[in-house]
C-alpha positions in Angstrom: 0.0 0.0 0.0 1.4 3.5 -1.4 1.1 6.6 1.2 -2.1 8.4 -0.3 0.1 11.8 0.2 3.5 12.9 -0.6 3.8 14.4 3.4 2.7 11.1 4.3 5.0 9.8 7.7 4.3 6.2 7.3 3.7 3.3 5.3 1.6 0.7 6.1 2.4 -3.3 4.7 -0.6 -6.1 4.8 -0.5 -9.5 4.4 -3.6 -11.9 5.4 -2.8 -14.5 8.0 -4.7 -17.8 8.9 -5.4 -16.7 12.8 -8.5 -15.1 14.4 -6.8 -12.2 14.8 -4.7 -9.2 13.7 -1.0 -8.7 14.5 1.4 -5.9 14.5 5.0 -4.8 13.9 5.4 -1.0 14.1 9.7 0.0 12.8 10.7 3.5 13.6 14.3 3.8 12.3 16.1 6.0 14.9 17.5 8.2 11.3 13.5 10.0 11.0 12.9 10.1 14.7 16.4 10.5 16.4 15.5 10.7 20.0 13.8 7.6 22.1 11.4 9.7 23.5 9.9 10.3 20.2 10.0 6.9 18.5 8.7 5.2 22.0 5.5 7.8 21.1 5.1 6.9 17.9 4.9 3.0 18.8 2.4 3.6 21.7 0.3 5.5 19.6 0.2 3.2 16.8 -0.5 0.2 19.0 -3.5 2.2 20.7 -4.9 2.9 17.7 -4.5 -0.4 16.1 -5.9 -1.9 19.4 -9.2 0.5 18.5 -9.8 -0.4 15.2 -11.5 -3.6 14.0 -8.7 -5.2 11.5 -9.7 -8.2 10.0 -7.0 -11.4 10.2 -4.2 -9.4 9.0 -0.7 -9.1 9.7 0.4 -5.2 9.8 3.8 -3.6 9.6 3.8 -0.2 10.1 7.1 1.3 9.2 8.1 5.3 9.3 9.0 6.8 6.2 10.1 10.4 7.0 11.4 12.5 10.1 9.3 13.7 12.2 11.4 15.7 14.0 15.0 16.8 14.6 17.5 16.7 17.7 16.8 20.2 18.1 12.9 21.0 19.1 10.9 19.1 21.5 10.6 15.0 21.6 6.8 14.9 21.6 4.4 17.8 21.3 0.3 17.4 21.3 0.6 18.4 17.8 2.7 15.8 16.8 0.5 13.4 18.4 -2.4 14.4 17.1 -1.3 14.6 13.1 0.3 11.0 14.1 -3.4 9.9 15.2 -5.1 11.1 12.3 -2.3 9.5 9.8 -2.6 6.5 11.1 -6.0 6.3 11.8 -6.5 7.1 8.1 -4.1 4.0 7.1 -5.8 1.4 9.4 -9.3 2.6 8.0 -8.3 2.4 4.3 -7.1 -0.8 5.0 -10.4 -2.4 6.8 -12.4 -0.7 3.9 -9.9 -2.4 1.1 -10.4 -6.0 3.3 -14.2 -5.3 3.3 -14.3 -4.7 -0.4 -12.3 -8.0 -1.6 -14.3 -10.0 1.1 -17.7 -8.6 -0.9 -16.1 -9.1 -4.2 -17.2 -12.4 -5.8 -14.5 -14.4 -6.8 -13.6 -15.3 -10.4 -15.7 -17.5 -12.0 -13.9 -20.4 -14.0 -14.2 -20.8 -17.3 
């Protein structure tokens, strides 16, 4: 799955697994958010919000693609929470839509 916009922070990977539920790898490379503080935020927020939504069976990798800050300002801020909140809850709900659309699809018919 391709980020929908060019500021986008993350990038979400899928892959359907055979168990009743959904699992999760969040990476935050320590090059895009260079202070612990920060990337410790980032994975508490994505596993709160992926604890939220209602995945189907899938397995989830959630991997940062661009800093999100710099050495030099703050480790967390409420903005930077929020705008991670809304990113990612816009990934996770594009995703259960795309699962609920291939689930309604019929499936090839043979010829």
């Amino acid at each position: 799955m391709r980020p929908s916009q060019k500021t986008a922070h993350f990038v979400l990977y899928t892959r359907h697994n055979q168990l009743p539920h959904a699992r999760l790898g969040v990476v935050v490379a320590k090059r895009f958010a260079p202070r612990a503080a920060t990337r410790n935020t980032i994975k508490r927020v994505t596993r709160e919000l992926f604890r939220n939504s209602a995945m189907p069976p899938v397995d989830c990798v959630v991997r940062l693609s661009r800093a999100v800050n710099s050495k030099d300002g703050p480790a967390t801020t409420t903005q930077l929470k929020a705008e991670l909140r809304e990113e990612l809850s816009r990934l996770f709900a594009a995703q259960i839509a795309a699962q609920a659309r291939s689930v309604a699809a019929p499936p090839p018919s043979a010829p």
